[in-house]
Backbone as a ProteinNet text record, in pm:
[ID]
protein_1_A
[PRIMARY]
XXXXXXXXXXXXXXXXXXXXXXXXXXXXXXXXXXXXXXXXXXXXXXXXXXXXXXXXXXXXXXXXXXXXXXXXXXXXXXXXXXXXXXXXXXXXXXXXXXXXXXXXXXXXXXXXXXXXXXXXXXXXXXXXXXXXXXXXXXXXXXXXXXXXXXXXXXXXXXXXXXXXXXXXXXXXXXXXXXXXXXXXXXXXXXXXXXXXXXXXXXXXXXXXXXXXXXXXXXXXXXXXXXXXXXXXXXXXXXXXXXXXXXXXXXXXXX
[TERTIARY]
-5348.6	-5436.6	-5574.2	-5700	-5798.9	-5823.7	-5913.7	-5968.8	-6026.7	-5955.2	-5998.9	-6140.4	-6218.7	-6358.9	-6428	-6278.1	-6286.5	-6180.8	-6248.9	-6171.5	-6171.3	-6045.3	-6029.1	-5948.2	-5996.8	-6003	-5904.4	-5823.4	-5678.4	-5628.1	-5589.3	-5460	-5322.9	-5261.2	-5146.5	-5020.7	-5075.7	-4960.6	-5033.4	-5191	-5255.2	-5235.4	-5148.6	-5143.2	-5276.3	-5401.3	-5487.5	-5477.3	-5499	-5496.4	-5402.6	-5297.4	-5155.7	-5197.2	-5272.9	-5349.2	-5400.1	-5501.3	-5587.9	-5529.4	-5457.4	-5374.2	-5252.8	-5225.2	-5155.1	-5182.9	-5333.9	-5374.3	-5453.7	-5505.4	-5591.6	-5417.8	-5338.4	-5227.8	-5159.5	-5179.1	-5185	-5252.1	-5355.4	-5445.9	-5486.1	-5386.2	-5396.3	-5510.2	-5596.4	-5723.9	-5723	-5784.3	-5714.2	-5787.3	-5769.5	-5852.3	-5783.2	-5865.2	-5787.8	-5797	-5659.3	-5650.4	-5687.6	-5735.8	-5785.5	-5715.1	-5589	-5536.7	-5631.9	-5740.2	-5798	-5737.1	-5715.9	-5678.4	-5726.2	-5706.4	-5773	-5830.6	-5941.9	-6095.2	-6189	-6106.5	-6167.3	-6248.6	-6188.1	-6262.3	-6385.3	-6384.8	-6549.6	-6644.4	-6698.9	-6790.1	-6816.8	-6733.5	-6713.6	-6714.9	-6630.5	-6618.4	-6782.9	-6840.8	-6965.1	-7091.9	-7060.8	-7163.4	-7129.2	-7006.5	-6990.2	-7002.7	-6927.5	-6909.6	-7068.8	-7167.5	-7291.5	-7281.1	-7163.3	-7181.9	-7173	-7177.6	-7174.3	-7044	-6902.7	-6771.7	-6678.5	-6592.3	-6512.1	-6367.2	-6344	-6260.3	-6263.5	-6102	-6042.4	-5947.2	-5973.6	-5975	-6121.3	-6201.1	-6289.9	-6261.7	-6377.5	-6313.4	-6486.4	-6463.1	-6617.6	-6609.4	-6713.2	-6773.8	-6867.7	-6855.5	-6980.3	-7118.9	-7106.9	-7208.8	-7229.2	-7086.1	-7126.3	-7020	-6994.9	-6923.6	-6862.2	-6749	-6721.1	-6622.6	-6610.3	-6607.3	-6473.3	-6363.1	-6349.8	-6241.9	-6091	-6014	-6030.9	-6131.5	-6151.4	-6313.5	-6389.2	-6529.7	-6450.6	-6380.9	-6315.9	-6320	-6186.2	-6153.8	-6242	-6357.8	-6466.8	-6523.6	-6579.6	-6661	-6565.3	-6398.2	-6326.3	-6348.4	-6361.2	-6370.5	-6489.7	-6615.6	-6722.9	-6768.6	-6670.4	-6676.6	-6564.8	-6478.9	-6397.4	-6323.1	-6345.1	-6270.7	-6316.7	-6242.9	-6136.6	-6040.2	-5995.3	-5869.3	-5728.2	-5632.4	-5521.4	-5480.3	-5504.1	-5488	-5579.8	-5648.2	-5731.1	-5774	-5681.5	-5682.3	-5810	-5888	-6040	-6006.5	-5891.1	-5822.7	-5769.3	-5735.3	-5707	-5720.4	-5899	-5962.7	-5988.9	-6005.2	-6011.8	-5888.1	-5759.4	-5651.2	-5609.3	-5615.3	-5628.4	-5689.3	-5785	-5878.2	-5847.1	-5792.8	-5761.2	-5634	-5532.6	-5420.9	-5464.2	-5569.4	-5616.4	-5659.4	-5730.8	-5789.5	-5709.2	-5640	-5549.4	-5443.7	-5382.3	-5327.4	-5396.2	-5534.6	-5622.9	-5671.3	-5615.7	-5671.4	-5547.7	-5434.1	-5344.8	-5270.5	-5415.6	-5340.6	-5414.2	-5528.5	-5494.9	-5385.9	-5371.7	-5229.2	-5114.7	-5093.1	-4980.5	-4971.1	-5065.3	-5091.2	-5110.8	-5170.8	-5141.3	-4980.7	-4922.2	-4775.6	-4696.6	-4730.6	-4669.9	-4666.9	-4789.4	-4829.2	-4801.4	-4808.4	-4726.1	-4611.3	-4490.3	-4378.2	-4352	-4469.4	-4430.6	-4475.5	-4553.2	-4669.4	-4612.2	-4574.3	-4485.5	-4321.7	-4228.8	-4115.2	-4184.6	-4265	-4285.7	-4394	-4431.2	-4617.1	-4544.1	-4446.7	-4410.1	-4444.1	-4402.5	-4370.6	-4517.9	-4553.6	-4698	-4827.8	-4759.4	-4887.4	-4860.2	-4701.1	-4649.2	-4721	-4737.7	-4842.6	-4919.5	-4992.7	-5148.5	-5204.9	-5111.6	-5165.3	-5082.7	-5007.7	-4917.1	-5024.4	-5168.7	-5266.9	-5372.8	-5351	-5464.2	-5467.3	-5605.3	-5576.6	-5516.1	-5520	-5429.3	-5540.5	-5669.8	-5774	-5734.9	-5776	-5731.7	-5645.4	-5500.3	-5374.6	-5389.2	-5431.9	-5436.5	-5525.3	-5636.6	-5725	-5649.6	-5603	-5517.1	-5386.2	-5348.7	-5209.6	-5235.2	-5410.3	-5465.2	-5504.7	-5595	-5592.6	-5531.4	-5445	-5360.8	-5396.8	-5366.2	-5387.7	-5490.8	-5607.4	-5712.6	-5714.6	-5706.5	-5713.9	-5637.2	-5529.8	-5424.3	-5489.2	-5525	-5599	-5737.6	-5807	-5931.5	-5883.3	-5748.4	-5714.6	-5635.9	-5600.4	-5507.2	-5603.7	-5747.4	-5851.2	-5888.5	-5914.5	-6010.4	-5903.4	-5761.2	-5681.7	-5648.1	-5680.2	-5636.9	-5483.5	-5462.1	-5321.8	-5295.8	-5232.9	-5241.5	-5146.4	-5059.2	-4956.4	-5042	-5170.6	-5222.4	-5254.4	-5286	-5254.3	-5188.7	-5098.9	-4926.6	-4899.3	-4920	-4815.1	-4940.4	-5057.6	-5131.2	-5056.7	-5067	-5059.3	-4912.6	-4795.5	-4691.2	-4697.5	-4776.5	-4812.5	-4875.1	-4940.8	-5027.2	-4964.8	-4882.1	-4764.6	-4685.7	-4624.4	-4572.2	-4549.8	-4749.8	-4755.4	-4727.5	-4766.8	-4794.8	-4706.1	-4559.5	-4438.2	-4358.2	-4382.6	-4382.5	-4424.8	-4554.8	-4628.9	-4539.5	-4531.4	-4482.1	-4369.9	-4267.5	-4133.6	-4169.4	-4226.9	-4241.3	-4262.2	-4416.7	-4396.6	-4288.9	-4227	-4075.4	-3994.9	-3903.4	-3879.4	-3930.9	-4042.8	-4095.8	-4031.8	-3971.5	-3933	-4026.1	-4163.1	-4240.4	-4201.3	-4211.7	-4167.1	-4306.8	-4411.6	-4531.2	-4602.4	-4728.7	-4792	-4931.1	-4969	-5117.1	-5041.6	-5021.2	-5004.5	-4863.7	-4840.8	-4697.1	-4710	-4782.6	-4768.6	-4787.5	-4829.9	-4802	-4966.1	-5045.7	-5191.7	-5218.9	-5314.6	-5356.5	-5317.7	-5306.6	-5234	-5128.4	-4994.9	-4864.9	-4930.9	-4985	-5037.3	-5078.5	-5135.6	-5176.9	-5099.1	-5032.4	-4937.3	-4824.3	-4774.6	-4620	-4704.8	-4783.5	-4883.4	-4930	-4974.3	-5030.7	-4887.3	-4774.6	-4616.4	-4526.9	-4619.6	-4436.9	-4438.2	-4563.8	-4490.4	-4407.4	-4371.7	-4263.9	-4140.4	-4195.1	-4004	-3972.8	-4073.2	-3984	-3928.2	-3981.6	-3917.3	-3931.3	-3801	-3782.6	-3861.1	-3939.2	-4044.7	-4177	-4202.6	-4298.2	-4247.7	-4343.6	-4258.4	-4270.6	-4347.2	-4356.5	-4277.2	-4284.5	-4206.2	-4033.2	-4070.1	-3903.9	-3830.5	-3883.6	-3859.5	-3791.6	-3624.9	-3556.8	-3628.9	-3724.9	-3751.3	-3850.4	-3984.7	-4057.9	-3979.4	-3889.8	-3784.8	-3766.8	-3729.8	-3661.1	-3753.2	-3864.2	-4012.2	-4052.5	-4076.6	-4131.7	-3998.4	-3927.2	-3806.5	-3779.3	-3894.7	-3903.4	-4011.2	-4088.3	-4165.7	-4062	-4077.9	-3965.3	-3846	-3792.7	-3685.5	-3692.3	-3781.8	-3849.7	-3830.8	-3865	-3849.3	-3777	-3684.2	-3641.6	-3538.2	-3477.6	-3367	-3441.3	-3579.4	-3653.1	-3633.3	-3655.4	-3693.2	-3810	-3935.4	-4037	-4015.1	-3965	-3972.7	-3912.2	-3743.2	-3688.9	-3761.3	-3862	-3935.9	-4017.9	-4087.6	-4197.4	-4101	-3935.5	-3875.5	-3851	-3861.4	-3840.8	-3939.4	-4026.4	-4154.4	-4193.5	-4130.9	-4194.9	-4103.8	-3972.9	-3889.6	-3883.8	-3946.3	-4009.1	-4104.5	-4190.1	-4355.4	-4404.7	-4356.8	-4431.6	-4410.7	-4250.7	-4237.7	-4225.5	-4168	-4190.6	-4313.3	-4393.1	-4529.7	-4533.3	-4613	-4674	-4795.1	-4802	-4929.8	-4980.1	-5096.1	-5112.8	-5187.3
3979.6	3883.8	3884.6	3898	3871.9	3760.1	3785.1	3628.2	3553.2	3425.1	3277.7	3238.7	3258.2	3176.8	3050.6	3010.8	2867.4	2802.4	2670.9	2557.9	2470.8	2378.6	2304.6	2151.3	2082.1	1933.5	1843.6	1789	1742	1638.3	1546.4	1465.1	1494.3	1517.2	1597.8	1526.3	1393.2	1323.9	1247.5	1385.8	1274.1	1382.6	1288.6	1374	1484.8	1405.7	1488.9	1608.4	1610.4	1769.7	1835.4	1773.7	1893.3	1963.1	1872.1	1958.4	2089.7	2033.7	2174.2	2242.6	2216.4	2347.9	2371.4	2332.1	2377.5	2536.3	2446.9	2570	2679.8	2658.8	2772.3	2874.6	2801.3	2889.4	2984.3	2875.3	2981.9	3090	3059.2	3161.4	3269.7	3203.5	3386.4	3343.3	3241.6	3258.6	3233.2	3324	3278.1	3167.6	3042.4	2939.3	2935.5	2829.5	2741.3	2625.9	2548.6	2426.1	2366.3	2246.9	2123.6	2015.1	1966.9	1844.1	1676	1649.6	1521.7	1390.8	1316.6	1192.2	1096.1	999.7	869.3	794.6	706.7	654.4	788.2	878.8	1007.7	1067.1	1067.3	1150.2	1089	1001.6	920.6	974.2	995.5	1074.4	1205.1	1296.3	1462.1	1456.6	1334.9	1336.4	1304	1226.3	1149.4	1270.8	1336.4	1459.9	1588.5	1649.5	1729.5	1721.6	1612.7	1572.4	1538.7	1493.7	1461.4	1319.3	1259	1170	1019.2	1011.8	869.3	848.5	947.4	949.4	953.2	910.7	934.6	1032.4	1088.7	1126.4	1202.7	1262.8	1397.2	1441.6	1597.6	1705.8	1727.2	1802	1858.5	2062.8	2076.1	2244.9	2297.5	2351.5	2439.6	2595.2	2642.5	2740.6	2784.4	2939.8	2955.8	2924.7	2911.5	2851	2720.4	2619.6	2503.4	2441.3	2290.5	2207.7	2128.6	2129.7	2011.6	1934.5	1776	1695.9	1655.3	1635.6	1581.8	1670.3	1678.1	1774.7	1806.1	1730.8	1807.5	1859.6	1775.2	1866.7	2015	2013.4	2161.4	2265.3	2232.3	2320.5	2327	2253.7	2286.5	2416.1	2389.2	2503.8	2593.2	2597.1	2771.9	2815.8	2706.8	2786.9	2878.8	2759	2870.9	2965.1	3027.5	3099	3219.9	3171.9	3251.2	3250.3	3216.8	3206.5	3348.5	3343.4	3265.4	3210.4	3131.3	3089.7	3111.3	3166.5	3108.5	2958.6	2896.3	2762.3	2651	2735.7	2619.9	2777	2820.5	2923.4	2842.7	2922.6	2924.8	2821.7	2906.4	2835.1	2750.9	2682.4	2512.8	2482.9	2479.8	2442.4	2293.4	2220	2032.2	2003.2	2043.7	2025.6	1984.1	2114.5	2083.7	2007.5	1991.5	1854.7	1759.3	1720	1551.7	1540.9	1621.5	1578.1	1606.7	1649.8	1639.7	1487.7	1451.4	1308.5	1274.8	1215.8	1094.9	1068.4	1165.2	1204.6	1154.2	1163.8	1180.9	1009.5	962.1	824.4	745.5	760.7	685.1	741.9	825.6	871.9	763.7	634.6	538	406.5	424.9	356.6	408.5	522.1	578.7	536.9	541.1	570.1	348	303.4	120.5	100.6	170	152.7	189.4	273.3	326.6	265	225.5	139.6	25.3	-34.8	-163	-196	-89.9	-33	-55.1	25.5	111.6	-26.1	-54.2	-119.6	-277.8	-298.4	-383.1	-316.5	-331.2	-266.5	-149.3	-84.5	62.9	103.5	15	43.4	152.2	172.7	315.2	375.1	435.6	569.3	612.6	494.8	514.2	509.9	489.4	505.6	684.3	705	854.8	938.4	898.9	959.8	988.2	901.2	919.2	965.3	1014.1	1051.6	1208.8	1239.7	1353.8	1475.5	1438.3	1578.3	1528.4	1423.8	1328.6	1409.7	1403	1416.4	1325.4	1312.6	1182.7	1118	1139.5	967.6	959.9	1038.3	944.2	871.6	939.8	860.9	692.9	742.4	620.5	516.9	532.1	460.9	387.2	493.5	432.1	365.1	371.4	264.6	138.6	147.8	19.1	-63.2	12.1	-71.9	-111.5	-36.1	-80.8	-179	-278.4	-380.4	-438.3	-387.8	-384.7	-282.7	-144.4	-5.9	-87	-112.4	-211.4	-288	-390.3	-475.6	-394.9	-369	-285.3	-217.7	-121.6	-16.1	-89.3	-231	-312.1	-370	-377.2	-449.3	-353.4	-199.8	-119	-77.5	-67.6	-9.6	-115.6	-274.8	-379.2	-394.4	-383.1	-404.2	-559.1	-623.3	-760.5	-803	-899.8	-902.9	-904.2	-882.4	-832.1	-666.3	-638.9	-466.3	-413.7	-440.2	-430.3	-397.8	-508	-519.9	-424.6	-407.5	-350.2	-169.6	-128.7	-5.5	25.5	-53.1	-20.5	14.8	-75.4	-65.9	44.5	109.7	236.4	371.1	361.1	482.4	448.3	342.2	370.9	416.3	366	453.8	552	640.9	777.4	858.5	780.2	816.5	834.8	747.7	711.3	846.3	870.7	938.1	1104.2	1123.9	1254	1265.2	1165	1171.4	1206.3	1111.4	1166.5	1309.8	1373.9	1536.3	1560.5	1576.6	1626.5	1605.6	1473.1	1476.6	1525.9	1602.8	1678.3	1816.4	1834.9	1962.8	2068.2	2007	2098.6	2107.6	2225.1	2251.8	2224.8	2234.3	2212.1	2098.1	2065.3	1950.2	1983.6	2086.9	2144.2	2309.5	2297	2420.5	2462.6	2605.4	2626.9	2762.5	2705.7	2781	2675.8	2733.1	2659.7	2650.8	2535.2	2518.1	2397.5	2381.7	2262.8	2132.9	2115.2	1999.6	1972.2	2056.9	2038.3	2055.9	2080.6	2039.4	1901.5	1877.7	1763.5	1666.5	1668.1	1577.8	1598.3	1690.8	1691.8	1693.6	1672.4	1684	1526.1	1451.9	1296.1	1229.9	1272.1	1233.4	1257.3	1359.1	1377.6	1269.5	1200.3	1092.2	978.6	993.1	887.4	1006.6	1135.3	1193.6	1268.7	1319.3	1364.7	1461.3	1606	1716.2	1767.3	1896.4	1929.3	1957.6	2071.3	2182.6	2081.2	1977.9	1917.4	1886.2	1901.6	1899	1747.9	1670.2	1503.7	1427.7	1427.6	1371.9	1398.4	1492.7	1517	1458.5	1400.2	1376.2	1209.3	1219	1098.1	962.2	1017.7	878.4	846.6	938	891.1	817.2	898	809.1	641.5	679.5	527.7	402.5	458.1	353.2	318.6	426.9	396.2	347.5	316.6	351.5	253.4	109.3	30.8	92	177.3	241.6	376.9	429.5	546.9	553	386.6	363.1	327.3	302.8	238.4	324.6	503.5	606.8	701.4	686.5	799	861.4	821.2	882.9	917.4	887.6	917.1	1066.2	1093.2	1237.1	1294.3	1234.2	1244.4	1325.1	1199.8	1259.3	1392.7	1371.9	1509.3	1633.7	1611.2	1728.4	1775.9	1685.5	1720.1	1823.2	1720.8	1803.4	1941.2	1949.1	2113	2191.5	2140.6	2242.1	2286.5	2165.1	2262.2	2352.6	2307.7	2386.3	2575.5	2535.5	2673.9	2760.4	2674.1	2702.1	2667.1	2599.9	2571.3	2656.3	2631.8	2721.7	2619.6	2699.3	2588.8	2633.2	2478.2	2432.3	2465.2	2507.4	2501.7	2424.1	2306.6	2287.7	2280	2340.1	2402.3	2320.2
1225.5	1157.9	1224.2	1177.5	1160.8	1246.5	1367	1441.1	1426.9	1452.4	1337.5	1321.8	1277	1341	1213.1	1151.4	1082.6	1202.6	1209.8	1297.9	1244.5	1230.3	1140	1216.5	1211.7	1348.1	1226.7	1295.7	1251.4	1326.7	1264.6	1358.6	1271.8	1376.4	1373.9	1260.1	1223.7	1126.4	973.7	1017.4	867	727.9	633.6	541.3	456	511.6	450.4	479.1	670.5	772.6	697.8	665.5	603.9	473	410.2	278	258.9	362.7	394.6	512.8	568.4	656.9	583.2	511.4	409.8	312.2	232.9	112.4	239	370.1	470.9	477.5	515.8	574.3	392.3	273	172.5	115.1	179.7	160.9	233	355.6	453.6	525.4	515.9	547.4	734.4	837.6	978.8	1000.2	1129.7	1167.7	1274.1	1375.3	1500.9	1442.3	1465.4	1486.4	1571.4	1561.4	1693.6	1673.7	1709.8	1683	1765.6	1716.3	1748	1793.2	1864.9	1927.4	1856.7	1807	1754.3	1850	1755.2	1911.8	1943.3	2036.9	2083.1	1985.3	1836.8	1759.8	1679.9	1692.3	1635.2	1665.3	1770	1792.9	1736	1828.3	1743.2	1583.7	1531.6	1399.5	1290	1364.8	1309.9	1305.3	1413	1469.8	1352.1	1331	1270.8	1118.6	1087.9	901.3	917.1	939	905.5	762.1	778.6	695	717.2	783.3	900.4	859.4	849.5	826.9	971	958.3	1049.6	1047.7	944.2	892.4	914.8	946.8	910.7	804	734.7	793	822.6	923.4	920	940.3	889.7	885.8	931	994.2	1095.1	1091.3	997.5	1004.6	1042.7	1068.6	1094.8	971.3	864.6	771.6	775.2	807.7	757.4	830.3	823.8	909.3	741.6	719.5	603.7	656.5	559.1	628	473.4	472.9	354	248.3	278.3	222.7	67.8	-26.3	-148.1	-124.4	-11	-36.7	47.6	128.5	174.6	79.1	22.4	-98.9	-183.1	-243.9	-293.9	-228.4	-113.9	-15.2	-28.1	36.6	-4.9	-80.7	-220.2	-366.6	-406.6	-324.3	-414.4	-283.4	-158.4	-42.3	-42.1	-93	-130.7	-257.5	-344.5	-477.8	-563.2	-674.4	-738.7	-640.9	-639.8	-560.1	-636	-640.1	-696.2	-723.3	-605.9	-616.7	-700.4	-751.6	-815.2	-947.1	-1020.8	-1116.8	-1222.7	-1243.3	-1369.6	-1480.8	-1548.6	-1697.8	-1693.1	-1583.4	-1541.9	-1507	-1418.9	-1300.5	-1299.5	-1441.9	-1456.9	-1434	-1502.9	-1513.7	-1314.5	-1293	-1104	-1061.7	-1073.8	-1022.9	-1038.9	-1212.9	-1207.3	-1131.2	-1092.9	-1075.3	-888.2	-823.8	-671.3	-669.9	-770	-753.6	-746.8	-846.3	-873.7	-692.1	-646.7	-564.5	-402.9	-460.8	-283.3	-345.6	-440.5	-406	-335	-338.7	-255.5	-105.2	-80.5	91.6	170.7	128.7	225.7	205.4	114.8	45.7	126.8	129	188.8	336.3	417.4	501.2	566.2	462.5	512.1	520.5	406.9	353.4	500.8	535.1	654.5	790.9	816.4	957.4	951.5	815.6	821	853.8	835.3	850.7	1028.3	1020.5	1185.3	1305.8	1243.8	1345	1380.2	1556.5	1551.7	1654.9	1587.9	1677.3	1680.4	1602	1647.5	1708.5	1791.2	1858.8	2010.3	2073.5	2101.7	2077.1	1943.6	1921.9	1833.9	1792.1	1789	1844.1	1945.2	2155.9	2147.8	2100	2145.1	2033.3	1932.2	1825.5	1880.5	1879.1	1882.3	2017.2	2142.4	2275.5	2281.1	2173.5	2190.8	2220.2	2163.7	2211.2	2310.5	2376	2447.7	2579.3	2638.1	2838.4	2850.3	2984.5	3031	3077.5	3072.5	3044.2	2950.8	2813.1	2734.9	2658.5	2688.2	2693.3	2767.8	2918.5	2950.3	2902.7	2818.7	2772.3	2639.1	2532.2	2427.5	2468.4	2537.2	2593.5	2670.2	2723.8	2790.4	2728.5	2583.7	2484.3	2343.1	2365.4	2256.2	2095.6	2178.7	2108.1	2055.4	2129.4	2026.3	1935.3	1970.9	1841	1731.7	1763	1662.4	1570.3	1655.1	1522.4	1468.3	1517	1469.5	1309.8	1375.3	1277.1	1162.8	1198.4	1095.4	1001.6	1078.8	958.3	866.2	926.7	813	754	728.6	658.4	542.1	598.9	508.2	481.4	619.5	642.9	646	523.8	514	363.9	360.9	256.9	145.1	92.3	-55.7	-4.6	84.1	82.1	57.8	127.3	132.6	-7.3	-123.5	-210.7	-291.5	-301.7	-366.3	-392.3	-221.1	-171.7	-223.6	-248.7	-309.3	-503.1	-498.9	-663.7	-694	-618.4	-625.3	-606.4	-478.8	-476.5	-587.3	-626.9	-720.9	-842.7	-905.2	-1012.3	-1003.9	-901.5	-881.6	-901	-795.9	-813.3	-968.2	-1039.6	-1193.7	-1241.1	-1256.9	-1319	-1277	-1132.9	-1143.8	-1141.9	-1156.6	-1240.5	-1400.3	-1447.2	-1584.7	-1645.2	-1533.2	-1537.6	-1537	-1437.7	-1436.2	-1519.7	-1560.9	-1686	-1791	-1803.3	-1919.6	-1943.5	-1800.7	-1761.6	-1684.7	-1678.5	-1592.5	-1431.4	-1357	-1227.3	-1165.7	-1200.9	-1130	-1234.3	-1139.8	-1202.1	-1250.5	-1243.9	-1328.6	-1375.6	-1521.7	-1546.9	-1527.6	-1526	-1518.3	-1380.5	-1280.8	-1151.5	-1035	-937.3	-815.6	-751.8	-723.6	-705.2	-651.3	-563.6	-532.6	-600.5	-708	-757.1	-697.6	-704.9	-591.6	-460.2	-386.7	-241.6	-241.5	-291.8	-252.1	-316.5	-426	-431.2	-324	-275.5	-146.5	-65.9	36.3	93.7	144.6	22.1	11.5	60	-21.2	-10.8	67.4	154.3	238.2	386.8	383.3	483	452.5	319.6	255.9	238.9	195.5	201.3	325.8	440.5	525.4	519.1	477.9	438.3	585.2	577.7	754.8	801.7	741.7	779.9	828.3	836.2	913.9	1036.5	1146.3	1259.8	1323	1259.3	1239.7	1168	1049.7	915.2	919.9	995.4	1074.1	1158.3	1223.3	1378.4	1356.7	1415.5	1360.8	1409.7	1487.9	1597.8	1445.9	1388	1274.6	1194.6	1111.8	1007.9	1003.5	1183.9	1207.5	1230.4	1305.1	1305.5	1169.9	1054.5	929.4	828.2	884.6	757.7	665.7	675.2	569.6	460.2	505.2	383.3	322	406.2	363.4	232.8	266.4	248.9	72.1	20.8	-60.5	-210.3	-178.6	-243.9	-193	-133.9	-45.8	-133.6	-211	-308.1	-425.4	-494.5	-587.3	-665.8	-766.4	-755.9	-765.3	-758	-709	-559	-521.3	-323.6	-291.6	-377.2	-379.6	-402.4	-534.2	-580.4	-370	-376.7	-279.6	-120	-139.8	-66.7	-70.5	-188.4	-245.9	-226.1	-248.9	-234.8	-110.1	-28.4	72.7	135.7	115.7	130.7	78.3	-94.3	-145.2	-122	-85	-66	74.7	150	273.3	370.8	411.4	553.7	657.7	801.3	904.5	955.9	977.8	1011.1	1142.7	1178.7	1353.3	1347	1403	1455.4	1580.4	1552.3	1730.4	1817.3
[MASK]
++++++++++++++++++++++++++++++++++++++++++++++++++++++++++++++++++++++++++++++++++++++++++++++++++++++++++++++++++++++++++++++++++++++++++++++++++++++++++++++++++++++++++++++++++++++++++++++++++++++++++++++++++++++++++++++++++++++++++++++++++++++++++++++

């Protein structure tokens, strides 16, 4: 393989990063991973995205720094496209079903910490320091409890979030049962494209398919397992289990 000189800055359990290291690793395309620390990455993050953002995925080239797992795949597309994943003759078709999808990964993601956050502030010190030095391990375990509330306000972690962020996965869940009951195996078209990424992708921190080496891990299950628990027999979730089972592979993140 070809030496990476896209880098692509990640925390290691955000469904976005899995998106786009997802469609980079479908596309053959080489990169380094940077798994980012939370707190730690504000800075680096604010400097690189150029958008007074804090967010990850970020992906660094030598042309350009993007900030934003659909402005990403935008930039692969018009850098390297055609893409398979985002095929010409159903290029809207792909898109609406990326939107719809990338609007409930902070839904997913309140749904989850609400879950966790509480008996599970462990295993979520063990998150979020699993790529830390040990300053800054020791810095996130000193303060804890403030990152906590900080991160409980901007997520709107609060019993109208809560019940909002369930109403929202749920459509979603709805909606791509219904595909399925249509009999379609994919959700843009009748192949396999960014639309299914980012839907098993946005979803698999509610199903937990093996091949993540997070979403796996019984200790995750058991911290989140009032969100989990919610869709876990679905066939929505099942689908997303499949896919990656078909299409993913086991994940390394480095």
């Amino acid at each position: 393989m070809p030496e990476a000189d896209y880098t692509l800055y990640t925390f290691a359990m955000s469904h976005y990063s899995e998106k786009i290291r997802w469609s980079l690793d479908h596309l053959t395309l080489p990169y380094r991973e940077v798994c980012m620390t939370p707190l730690f990455h504000i800075v680096p993050a604010l400097k690189m995205g150029g958008r007074k953002q804090t967010t990850v995925p970020i992906l660094v080239t030598p042309e350009a720094s993007i900030q934003d797992s659909a402005r990403i795949l935008g930039w692969l597309e018009e850098h390297h496209g055609p893409l398979d994943l985002i095929p010409p003759d159903i290029h809207d078709e792909v898109q609406a079903v990326e939107a719809r999808f990338n609007k409930i990964g902070r839904d997913v993601a309140r749904f989850l910490y609400a879950a966790g956050f509480g008996e599970g502030d462990d295993y979520i010190i063990k998150l979020w320091t699993d790529h830390a030095s040990k300053a800054q391990a020791f810095v996130i375990r000193h303060t804890y409890p403030a990152i906590k509330w900080s991160f409980k306000r901007q997520l709107k972690i609060n019993e109208a979030g809560i019940a909002r962020a369930r109403k929202r996965i749920g459509d979603e869940i709805t909606w791509l049962e219904q595909r399925l009951d249509e009999g379609h195996a994919f959700l843009a078209g009748d192949r396999f494209t960014v639309a299914d990424i980012t839907a098993a992708s946005l979803l698999a921190p509610l199903a937990c398919p093996d091949e993540h080496p997070v979403y796996r891990e019984p200790q995750y299950k058991s911290t989140m397992g009032d969100a989990i628990e919610a869709w876990r027999d679905s066939t929505a979730l099942q689908w997303v289990r499949d896919l990656y089972k078909q299409h993913r592979g086991e994940i390394k993140i480095q």
